[in-house]
N, C-alpha and C positions, 0 to 999 in steps of 0.2 A: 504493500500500500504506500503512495508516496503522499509527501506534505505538500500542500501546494499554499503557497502564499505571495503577496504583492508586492514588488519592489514598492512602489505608492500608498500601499492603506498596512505598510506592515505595523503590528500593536506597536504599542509603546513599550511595552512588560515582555522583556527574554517569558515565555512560556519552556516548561522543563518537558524536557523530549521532542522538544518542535523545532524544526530547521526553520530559518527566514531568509529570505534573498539574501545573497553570499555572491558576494565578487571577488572573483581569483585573478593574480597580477601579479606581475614582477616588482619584486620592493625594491627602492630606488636606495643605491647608497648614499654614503651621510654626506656624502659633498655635493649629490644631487637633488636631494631632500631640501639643503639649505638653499642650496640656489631657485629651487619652485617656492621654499617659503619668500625669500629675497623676493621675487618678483610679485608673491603676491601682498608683500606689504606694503613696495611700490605703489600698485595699481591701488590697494586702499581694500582687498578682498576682507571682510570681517570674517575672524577665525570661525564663527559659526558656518560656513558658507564654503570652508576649505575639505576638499575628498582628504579625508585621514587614512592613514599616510599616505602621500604625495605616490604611483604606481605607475605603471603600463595595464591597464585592463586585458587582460586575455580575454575574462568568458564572466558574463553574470549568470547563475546559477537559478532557476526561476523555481524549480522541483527538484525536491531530492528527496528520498527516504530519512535521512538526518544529516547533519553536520558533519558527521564522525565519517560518512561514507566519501564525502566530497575530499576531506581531509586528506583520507588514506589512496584517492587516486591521484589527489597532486603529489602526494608523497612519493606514490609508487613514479611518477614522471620524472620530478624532481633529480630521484635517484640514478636513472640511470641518462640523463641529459648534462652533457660538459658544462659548462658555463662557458659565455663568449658576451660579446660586445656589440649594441649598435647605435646609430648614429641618430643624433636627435634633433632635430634644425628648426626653424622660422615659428610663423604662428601661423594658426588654422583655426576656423569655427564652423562647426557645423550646428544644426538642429535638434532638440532632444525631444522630439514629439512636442507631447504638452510641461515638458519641462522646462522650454526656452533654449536660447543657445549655448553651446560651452565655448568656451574660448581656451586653447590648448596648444601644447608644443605636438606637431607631428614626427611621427618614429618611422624611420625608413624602415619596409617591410625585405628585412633579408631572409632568405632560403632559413638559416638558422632561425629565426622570428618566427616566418610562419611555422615552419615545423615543430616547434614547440607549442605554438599556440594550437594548431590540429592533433596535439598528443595530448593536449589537457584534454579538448575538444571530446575528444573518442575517449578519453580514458571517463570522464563525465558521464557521458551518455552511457555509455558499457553499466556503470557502476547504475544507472537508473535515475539519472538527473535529465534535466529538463532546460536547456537554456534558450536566453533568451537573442530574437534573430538579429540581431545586430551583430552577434556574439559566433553567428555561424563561419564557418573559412570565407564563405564568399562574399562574406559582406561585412567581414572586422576591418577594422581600421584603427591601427593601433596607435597612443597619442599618450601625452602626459597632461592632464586636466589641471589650467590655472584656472580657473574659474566657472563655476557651473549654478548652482544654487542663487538666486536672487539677483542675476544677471539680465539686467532691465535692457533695452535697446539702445537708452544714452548711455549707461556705462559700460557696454561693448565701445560704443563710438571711443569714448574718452578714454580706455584702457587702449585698445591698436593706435590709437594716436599715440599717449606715450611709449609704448614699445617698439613703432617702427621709428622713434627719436632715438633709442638705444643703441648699446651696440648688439650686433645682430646674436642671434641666440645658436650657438653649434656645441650639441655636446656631445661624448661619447661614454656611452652609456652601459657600463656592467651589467651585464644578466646575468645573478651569480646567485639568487633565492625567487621561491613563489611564496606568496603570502596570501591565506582565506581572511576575508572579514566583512562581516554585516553593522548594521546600524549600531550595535551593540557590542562588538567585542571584533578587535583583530587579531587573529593566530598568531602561532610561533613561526619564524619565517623558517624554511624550510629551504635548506642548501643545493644547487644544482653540483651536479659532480666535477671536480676538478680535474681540468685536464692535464695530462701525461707531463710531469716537467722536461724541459729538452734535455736530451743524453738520461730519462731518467726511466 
């Protein structure tokens, strides 16, 4: 039997036994972290307003049997996926239904990218989750969210103003953990596999 519950009307109150929308994503290390906070106390985002912690969305999770089952398939991914690198550059906004716009750093989608993101994908679904379609291969687009929540149409305007006055945004970006977390609580990040040292 799976739990089905609403990114939008999820309770207030963790319910014991009940899984709630859970978004799985790459955790951003601490020197990228600081620089998405950096930028969003620039623009003036109110910490209410900010995706905790700063990530890469792979997949939001809409159904699942519980918590613990979602867990143990990024675990099982995690583990046998190297860690590698990608490239994070300019701004982008798209539309979030009735949510409004997000306004975000775009993530070049490399072979290593996607393939991880379609191992969460399958490993998800296998296990009996239920995601949601933005979230499917052919239609993720992967991004680092500077602002999303209470992002009216002037302060879209007034934030790409002052960032395209900045200097331009290129990162390069560690893929080295997946991290689960809902409304309510964020996991333990969970380490992708280190690759081979040279000569080792």
């Amino acid at each position: 039997m799976l739990v089905t519950w609403s990114a939008l009307e999820a309770p207030d109150a963790p319910v014991p036994g009940v899984a709630r929308a859970v978004t799985v994503g790459v955790a951003l290390d601490r020197d990228h972290v600081d620089a998405v906070r950096c930028l969003q106390r620039r623009l003036g985002v109110p910490a209410t307003e900010r995706s905790s912690p700063p990530h890469i969305t792979l997949v939001v999770v809409l159904e699942a049997p519980d918590r613990a089952t979602v867990d143990a398939a990024v675990a099982a991914v995690a583990a046998r996926t190297p860690a590698f690198t990608v490239r994070a550059r300019g701004l982008g906004v798209f539309h979030d239904g009735d949510g409004g716009p997000v306004l975000h750093v775009p993530v070049v989608r490399t072979p290593e990218l996607a393939r991880l993101h379609q191992d969460v994908h399958d490993a998800v679904v296998a296990a009996g989750g239920v995601v949601e379609g933005r979230s499917a291969p052919a239609s993720w687009s992967p991004h680092i969210t500077l602002w999303d929540r209470g992002l009216t149409a002037d302060r879209l305007a007034c934030a790409v103003a002052d960032l395209v006055s900045a200097p331009p945004i290129a990162w390069t970006v560690p893929v080295a953990s997946l991290v689960t977390m809902d409304r309510h609580a964020v996991g333990a990040e969970v380490p992708l596999r280190r690759p081979p040292s040279p000569g080792g």
